[in-house]
N, CA, C and O of each residue as an XYZ file, in Angstrom:
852
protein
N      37.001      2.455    -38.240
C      37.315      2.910    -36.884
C      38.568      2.187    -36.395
O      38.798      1.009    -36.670
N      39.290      2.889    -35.722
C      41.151      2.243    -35.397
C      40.122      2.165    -34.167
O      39.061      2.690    -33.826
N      41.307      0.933    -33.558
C      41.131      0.558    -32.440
C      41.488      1.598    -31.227
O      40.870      1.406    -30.179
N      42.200      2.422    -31.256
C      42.292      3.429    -30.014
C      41.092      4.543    -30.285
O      40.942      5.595    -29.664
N      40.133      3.953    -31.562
C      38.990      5.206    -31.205
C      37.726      4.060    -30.468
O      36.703      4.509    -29.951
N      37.965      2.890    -30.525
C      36.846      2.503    -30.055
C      36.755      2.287    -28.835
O      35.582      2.197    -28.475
N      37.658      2.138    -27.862
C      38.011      2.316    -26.845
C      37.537      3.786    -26.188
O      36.988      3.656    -25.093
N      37.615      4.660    -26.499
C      37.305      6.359    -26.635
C      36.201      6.748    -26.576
O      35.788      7.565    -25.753
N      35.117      5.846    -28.053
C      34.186      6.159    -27.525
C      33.405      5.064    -26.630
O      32.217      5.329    -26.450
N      33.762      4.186    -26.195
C      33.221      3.270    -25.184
C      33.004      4.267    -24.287
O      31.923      4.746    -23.944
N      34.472      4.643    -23.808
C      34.419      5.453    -22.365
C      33.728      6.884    -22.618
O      33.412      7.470    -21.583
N      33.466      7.486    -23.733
C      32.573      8.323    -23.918
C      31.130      7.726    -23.420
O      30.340      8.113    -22.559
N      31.126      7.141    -23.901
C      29.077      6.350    -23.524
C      29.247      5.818    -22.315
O      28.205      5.640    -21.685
N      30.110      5.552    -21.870
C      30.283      5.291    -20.096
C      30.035      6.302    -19.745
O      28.863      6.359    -19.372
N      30.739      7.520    -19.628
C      30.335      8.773    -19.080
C      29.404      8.897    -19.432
O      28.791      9.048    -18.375
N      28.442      8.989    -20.465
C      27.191      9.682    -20.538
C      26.418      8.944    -19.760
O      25.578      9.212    -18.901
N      26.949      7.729    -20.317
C      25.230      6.932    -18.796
C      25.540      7.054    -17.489
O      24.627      7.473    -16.778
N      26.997      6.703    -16.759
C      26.825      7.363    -15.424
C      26.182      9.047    -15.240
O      25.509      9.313    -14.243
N      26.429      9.956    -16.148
C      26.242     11.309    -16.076
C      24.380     11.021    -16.278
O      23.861     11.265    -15.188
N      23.589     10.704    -17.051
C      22.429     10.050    -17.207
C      22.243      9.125    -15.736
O      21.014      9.162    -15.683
N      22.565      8.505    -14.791
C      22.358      7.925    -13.890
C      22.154      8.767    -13.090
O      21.085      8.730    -12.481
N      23.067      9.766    -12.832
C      23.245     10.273    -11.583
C      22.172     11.435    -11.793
O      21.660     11.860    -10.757
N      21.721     12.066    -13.134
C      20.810     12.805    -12.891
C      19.893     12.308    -13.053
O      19.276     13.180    -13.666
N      19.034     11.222    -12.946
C      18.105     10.296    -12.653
C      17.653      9.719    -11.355
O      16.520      9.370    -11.025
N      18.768      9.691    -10.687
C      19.046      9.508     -8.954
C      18.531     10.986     -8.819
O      17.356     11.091     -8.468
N      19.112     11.943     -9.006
C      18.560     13.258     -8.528
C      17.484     13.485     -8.337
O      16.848     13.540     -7.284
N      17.058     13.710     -9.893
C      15.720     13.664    -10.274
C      14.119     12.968     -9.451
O      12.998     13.406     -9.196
N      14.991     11.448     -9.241
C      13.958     10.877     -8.736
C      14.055     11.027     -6.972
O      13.141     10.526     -6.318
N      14.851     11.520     -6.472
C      14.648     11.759     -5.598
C      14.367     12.953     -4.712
O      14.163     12.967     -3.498
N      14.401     13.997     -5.619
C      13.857     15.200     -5.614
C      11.726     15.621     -6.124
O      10.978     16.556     -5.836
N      11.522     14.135     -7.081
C      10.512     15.016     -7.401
C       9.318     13.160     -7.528
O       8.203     12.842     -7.942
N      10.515     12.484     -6.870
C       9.415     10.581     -7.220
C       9.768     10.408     -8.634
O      10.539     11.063     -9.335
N       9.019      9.359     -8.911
C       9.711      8.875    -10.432
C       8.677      9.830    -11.584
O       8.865      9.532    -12.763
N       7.700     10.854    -11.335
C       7.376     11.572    -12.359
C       8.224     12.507    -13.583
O       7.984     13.667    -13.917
N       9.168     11.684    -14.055
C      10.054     12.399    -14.806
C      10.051     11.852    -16.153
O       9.533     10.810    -16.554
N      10.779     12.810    -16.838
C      10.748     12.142    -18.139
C      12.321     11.596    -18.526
O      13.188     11.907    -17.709
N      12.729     10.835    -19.670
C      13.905     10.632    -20.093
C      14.520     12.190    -20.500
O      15.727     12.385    -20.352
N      13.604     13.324    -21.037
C      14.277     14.004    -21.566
C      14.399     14.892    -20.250
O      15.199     15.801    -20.472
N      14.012     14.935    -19.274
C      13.980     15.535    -18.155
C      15.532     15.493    -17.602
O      16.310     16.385    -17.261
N      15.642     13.944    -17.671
C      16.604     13.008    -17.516
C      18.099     14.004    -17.951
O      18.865     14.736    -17.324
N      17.982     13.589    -19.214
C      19.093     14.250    -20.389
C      19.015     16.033    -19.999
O      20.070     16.502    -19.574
N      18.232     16.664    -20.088
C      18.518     18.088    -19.903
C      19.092     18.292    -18.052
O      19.835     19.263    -17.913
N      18.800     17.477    -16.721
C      19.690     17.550    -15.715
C      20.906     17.382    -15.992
O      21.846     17.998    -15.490
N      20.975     16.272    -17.067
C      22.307     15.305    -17.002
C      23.098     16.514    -17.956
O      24.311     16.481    -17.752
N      22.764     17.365    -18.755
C      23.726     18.348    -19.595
C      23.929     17.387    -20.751
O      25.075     17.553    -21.169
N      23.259     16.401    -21.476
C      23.360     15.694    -22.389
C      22.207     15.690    -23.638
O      21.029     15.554    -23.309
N      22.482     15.810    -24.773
C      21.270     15.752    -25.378
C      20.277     14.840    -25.246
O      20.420     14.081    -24.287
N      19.369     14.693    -25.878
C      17.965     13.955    -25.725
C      18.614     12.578    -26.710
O      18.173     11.457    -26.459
N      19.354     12.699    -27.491
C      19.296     11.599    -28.555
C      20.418     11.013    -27.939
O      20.527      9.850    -28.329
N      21.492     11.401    -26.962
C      22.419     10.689    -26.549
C      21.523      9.628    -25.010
O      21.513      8.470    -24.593
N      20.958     10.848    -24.696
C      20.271      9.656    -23.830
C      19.367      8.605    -24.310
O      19.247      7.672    -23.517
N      18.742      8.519    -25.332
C      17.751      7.561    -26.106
C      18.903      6.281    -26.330
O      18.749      5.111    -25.981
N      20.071      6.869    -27.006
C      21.217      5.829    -27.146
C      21.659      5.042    -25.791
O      22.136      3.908    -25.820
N      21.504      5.567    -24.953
C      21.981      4.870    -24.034
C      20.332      4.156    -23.166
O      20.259      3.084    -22.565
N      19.585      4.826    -23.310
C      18.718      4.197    -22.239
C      17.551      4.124    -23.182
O      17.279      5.151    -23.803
N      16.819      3.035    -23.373
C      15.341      3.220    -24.722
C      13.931      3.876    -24.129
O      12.938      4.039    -24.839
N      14.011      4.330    -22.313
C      12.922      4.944    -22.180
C      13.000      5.279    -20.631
O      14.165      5.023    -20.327
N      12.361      5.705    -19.558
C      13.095      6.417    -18.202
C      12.959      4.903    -17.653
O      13.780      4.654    -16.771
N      12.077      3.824    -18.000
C      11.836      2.708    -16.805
C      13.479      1.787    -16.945
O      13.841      1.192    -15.929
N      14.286      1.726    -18.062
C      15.648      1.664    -18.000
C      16.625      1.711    -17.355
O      17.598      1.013    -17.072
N      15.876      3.443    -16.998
C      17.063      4.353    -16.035
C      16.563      3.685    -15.036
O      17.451      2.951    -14.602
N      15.326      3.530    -14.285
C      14.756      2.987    -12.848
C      15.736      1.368    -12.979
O      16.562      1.130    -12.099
N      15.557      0.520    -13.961
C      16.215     -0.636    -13.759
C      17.553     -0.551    -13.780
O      18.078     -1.644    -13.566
N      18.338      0.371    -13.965
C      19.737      0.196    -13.852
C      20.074      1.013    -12.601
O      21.147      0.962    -11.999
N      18.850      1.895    -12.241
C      19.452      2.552    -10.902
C      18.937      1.506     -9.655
O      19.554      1.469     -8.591
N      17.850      0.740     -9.885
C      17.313     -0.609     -9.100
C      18.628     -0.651     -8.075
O      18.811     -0.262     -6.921
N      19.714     -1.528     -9.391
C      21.071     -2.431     -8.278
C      21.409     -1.464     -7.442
O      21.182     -1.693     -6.254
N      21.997     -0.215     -7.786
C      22.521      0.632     -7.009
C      21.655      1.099     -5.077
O      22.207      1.146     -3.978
N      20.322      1.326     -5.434
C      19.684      1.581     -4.512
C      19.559      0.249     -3.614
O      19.553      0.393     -2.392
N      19.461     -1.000     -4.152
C      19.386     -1.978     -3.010
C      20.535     -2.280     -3.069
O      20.426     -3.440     -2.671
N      21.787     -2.121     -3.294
C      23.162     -2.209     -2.707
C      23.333     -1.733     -1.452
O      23.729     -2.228     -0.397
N      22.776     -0.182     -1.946
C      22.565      0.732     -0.431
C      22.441      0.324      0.356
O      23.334      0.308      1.203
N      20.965     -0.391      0.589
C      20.452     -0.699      1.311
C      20.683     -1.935      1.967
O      20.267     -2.249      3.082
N      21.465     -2.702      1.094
C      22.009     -4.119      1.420
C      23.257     -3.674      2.040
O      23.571     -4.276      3.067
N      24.004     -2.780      1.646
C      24.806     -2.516      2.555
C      24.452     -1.982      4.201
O      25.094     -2.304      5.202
N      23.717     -1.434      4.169
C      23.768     -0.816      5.516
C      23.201     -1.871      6.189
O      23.666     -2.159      7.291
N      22.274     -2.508      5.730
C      22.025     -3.851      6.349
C      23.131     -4.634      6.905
O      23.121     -4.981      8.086
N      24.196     -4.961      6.006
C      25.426     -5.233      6.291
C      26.337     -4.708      7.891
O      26.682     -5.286      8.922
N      26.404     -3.816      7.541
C      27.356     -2.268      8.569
C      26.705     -2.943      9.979
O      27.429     -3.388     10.870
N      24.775     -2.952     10.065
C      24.117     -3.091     11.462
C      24.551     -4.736     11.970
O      24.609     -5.180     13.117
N      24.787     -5.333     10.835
C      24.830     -6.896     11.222
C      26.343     -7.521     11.644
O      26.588     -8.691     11.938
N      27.420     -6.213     11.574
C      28.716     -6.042     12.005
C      28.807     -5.504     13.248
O      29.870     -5.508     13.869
N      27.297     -4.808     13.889
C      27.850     -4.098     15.276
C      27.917     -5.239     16.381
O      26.897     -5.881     16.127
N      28.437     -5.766     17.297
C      28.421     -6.210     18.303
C      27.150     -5.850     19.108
O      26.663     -6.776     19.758
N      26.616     -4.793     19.157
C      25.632     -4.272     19.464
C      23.735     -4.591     19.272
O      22.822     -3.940     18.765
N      23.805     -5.705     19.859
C      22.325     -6.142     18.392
C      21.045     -5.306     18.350
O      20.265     -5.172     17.407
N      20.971     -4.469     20.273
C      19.548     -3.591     20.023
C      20.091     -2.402     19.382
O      19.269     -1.895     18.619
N      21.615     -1.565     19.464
C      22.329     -0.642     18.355
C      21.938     -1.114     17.069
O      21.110     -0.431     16.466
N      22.315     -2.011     16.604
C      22.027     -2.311     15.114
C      20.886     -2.112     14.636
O      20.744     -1.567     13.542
N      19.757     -2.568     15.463
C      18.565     -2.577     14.690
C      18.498     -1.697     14.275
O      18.397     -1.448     13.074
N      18.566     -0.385     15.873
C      18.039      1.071     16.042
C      18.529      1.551     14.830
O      17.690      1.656     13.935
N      19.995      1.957     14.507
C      20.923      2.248     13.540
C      20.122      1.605     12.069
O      19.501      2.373     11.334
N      20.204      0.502     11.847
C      19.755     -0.070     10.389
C      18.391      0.950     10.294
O      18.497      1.671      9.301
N      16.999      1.231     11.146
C      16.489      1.823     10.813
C      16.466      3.218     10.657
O      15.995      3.792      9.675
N      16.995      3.775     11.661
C      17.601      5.127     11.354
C      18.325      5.743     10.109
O      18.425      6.924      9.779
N      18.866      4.450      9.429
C      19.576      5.052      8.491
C      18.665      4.975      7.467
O      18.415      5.975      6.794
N      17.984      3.616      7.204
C      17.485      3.404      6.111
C      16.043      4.661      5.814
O      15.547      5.159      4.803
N      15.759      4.786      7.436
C      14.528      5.785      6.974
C      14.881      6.915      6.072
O      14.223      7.322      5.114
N      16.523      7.561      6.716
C      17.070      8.895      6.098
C      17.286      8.290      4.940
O      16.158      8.513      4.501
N      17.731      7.791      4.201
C      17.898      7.269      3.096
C      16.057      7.696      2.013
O      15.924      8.258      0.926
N      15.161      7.204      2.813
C      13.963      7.014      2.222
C      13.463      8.623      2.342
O      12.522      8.976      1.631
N      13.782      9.106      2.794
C      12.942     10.487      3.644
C      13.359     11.362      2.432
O      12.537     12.024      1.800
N      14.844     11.323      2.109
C      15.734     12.034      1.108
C      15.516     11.735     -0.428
O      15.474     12.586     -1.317
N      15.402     10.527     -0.559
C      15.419      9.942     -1.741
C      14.090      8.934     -2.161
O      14.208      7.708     -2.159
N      12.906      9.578     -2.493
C      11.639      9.483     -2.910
C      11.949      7.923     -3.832
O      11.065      7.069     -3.891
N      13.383      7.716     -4.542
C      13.140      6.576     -5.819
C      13.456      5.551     -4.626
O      12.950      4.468     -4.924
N      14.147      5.491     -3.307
C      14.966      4.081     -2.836
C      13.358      3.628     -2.034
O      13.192      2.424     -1.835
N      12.201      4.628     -1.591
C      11.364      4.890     -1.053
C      10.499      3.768     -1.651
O      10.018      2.806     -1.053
N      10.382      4.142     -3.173
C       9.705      3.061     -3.743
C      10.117      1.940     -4.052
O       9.455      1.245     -4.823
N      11.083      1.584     -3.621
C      11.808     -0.306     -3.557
C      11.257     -0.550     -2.102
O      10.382     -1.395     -1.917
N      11.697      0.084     -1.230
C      10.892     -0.387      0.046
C       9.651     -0.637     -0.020
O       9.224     -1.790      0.034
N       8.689      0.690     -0.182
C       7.464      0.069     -0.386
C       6.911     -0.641     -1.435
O       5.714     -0.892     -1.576
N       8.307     -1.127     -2.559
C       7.405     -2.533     -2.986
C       6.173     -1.239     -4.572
O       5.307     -1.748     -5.284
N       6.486     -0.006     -4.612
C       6.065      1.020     -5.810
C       6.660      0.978     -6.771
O       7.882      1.074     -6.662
N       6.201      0.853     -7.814
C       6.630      1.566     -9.201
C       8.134      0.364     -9.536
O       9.224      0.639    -10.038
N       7.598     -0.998     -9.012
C       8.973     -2.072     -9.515
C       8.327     -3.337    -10.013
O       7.379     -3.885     -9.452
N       8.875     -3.726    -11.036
C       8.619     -5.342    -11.547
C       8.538     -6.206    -10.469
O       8.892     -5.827     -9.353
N       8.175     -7.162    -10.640
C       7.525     -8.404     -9.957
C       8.827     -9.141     -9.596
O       9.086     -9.578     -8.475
N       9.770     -9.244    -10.895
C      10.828    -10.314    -10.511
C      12.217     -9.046     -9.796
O      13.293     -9.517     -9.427
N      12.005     -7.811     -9.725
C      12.543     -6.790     -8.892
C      12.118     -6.409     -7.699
O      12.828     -6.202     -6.714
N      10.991     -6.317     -7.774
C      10.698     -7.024     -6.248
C      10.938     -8.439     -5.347
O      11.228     -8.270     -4.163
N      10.847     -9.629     -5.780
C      11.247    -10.851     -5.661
C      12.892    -10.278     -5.460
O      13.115     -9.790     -4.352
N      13.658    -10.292     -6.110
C      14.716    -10.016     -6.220
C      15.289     -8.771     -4.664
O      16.154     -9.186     -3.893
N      14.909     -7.909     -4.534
C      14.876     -6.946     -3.236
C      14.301     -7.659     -1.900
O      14.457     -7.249     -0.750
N      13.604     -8.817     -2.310
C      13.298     -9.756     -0.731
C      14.104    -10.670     -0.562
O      14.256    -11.044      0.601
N      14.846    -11.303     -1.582
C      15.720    -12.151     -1.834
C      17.030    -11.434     -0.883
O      17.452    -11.798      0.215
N      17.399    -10.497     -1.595
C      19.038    -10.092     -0.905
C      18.266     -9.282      0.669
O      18.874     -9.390      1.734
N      17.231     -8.693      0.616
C      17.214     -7.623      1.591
C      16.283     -8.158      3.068
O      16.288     -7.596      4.163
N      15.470     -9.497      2.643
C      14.702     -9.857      3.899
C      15.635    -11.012      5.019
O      15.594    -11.109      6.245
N      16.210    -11.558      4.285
C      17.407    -12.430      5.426
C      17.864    -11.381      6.072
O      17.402    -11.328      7.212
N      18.696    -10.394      5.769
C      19.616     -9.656      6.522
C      18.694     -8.808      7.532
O      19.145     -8.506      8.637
N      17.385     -8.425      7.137
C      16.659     -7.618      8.340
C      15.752     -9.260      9.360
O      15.361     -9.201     10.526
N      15.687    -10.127      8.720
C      15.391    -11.080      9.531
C      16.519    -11.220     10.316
O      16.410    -10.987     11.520
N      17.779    -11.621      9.769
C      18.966    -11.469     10.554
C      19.163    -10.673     12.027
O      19.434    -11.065     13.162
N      18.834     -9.100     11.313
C      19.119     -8.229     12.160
C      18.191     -8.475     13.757
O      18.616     -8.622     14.903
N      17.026     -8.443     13.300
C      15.510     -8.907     14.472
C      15.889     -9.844     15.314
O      15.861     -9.732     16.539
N      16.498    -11.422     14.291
C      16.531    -12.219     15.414
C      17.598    -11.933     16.165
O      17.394    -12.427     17.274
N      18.838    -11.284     16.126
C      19.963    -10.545     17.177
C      19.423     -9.978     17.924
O      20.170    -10.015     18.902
N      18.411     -9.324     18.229
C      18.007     -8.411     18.948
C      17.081     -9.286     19.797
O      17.211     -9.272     21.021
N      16.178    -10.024     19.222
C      15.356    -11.555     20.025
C      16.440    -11.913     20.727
O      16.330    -11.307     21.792
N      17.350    -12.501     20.744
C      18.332    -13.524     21.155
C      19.319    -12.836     22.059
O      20.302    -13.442     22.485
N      19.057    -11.499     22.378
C      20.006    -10.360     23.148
C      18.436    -10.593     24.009
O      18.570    -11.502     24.827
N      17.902    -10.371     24.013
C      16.522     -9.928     25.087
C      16.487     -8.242     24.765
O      15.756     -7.689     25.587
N      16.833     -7.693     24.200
C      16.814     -6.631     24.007
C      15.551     -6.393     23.230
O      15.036     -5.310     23.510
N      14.821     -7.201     22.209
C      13.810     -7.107     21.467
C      12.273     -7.465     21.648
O      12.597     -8.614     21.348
N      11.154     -7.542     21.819
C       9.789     -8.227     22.373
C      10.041     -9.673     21.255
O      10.379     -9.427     20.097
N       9.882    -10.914     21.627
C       9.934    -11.823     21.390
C       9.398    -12.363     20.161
O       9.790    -13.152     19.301
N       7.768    -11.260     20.499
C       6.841    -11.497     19.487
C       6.648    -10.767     18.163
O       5.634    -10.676     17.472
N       7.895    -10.261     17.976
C       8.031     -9.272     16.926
C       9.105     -9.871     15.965
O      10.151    -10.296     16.455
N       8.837     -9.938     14.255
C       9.076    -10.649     13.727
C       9.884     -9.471     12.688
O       9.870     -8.273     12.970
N      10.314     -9.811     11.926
C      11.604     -8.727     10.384
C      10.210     -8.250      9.318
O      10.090     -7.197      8.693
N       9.187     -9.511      9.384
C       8.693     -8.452      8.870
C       8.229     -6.910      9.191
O       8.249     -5.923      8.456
N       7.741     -7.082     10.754
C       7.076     -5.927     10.943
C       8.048     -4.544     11.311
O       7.656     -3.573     11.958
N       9.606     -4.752     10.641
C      10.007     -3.897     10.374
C       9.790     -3.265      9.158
O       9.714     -2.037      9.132
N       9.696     -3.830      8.293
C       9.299     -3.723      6.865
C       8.102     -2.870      7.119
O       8.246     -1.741      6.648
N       6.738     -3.111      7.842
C       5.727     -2.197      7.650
C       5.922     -0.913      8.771
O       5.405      0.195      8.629
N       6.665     -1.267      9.753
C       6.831     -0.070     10.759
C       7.715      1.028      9.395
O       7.501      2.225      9.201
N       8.695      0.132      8.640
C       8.977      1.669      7.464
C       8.056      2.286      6.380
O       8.011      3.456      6.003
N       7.348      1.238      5.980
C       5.619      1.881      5.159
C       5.311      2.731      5.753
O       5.477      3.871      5.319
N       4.625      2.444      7.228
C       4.038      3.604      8.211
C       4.173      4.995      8.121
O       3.465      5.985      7.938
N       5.941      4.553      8.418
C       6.611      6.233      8.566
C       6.971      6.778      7.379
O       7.102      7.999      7.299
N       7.208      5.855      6.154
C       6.951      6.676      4.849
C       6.015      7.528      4.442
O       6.070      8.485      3.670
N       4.640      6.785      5.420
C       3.088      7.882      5.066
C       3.536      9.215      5.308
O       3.567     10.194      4.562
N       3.924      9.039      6.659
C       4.224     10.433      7.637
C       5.703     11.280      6.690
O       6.029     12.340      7.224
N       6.333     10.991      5.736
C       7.491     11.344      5.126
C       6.985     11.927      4.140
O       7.510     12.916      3.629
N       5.643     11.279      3.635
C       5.324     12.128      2.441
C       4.268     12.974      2.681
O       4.090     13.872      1.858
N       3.394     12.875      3.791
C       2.157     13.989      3.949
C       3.164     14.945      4.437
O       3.004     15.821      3.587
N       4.159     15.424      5.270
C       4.702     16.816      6.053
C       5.764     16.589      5.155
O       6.599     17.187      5.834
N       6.429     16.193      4.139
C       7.898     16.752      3.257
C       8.673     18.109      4.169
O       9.565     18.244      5.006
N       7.787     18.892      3.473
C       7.376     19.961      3.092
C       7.124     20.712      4.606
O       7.992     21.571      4.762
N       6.456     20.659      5.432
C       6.081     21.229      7.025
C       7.183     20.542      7.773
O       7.329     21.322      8.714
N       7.726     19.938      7.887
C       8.408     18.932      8.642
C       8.890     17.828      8.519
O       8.288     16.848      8.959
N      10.217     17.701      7.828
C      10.773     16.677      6.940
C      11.536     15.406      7.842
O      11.794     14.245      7.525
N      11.801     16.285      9.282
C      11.871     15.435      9.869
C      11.299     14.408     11.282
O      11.872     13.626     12.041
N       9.796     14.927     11.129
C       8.820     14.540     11.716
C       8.999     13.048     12.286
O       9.231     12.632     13.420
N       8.790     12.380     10.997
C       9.412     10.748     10.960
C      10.240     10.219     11.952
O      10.169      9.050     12.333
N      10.878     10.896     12.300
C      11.928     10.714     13.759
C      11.156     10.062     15.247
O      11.382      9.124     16.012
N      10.242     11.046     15.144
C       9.532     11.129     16.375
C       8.843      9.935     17.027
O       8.887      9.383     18.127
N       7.980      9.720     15.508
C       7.529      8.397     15.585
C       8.436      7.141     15.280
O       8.140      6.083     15.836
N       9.007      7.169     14.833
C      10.345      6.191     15.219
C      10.609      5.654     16.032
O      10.747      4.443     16.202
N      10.790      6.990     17.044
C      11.541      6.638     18.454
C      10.484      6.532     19.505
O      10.850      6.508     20.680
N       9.014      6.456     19.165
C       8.117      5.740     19.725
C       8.047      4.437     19.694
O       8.078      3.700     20.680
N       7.901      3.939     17.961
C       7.838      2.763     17.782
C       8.874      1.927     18.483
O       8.799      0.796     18.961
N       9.765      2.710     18.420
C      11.538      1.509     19.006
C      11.111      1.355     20.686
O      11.645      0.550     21.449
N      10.189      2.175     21.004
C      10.160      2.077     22.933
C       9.196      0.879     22.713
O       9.157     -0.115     23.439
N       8.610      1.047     21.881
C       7.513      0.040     21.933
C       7.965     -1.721     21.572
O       7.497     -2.842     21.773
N       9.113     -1.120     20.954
C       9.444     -2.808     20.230
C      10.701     -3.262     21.317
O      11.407     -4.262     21.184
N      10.781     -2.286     22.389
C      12.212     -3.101     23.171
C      11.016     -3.800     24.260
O       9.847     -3.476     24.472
N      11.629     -4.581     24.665
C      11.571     -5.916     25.686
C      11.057     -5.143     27.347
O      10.212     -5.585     28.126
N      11.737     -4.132     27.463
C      11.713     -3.771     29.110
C      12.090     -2.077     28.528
O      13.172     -1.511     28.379
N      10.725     -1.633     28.305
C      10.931     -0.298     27.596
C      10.730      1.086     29.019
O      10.007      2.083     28.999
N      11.884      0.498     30.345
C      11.660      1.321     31.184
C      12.131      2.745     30.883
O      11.365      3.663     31.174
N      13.124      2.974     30.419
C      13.576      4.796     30.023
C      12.897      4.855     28.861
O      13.455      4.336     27.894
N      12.184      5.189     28.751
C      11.532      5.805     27.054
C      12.769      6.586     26.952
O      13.428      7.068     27.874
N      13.068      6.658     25.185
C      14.259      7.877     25.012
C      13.716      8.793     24.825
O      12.487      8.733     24.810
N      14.646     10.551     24.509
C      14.230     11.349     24.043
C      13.798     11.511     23.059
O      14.625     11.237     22.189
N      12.578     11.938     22.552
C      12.109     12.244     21.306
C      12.936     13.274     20.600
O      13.179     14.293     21.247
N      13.464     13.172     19.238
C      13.941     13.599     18.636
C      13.833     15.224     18.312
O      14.647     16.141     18.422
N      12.130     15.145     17.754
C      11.579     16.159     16.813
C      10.374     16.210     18.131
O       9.935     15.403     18.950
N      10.052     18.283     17.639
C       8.690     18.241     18.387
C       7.867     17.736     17.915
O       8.000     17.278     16.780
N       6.539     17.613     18.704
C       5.680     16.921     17.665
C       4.832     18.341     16.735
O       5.137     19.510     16.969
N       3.884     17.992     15.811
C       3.355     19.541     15.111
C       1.874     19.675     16.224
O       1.154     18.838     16.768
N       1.919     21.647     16.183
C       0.843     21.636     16.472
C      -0.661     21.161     16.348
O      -0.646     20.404     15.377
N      -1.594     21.205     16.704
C      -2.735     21.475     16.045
C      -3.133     22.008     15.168
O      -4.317     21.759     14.940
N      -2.577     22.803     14.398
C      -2.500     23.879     13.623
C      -1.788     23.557     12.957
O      -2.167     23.890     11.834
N      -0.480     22.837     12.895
C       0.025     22.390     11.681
C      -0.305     20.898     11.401
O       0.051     20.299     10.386
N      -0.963     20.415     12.331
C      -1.080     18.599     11.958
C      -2.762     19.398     11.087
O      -2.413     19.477      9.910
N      -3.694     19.743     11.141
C      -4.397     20.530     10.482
C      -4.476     21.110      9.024
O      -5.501     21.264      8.359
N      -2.934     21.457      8.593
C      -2.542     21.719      7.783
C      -1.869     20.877      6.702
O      -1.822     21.120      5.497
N      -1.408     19.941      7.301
C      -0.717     19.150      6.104
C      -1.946     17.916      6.371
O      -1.409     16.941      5.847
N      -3.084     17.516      6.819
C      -3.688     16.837      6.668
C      -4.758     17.117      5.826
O      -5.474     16.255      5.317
N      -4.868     18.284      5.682
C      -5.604     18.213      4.864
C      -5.419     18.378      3.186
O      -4.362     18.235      2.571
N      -6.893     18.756      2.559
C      -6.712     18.065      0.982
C      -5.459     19.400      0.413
O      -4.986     19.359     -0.723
């Protein structure tokens, strides 16, 4: 092999695994991580044996798409901890991160702590719980926030509304809103204007419907 072919095919197998990444991101966020590698490879327009070469099985693809998804998320963490704004930021950091989760079933399961290694989880509290502790105590220290409310219980106020993300997908995808913008009246300090609720809420007839089996 000359040296200007190995170079060639490097960047050949670069492309295939980003092209393998990105239909793995799809994938998993279209359907949760029930997929296969070859699932993988036939989105991606790649054969089955080029993806085996690059990745030895789909939990691979989950660990190399891991960094990417808590970048995300470490970023936007970032963006809220830049606003001048500290009860904006919170609002914003969760707003975004929910859409993020609502859309994308795989970033869903790093939040809730699903379908990840032990030292990948460790690792996602490491970069991602300072910066939402961060974010909380700005909002404590503005008076803008109830005193007694701590970063974690942002963390489970997004479990919560993940329930509600995955029972209505499907009836009402953006349901999740609603209760959101309950929870946030509830977590400010002097919650005299309640805001507008986003989303209607579902009837009787449809809370009926997606509750059940």
């Amino acid at each position: 092999m000359t040296d200007t072919q190995a170079p060639a095919l490097r960047k050949d197998a670069e492309r295939n695994r980003q092209r393998l990444l990105a239909a793995g991101r799809e994938l998993f966020a279209q359907r949760g991580l029930d997929v296969t590698l070859n699932d993988i490879a036939h989105h991606a327009g790649v054969g089955v044996g080029t993806a085996y070469r690059r990745f030895a099985n789909k939990g691979e693809v989950m660990d190399a798409l891991f960094d990417q998804q808590v970048a995300e998320i470490s970023d936007l963490a970032d963006t809220a901890l830049a606003d001048p704004d500290p009860w904006h930021a919170l609002v914003w950091y969760l707003e975004q991160v929910m859409a993020l989760q609502a859309k994308d079933r795989g970033i869903a399961h790093i939040v809730s702590g699903s379908h990840i290694r032990p030292t990948q989880h460790d690792w996602a509290k490491d970069i991602l719980a300072p910066k939402v502790i961060a974010i909380t105590e700005r909002a404590k220290q503005s008076g803008d926030l109830r005193p007694d409310v701590e970063g974690t219980d942002l963390v489970f106020i997004q479990v919560g509304l993940l329930a509600i993300v995955d029972r209505v997908r499907d009836a009402s995808p953006e349901l999740y809103r609603r209760y959101l913008h309950i929870t946030l009246d509830g977590l400010r300090t002097h919650p005299d204007n309640p805001s507008e609720l986003p989303v209607e809420a579902l009837s009787l007839a449809q809370t009926h419907a997606v509750m059940g089996p």
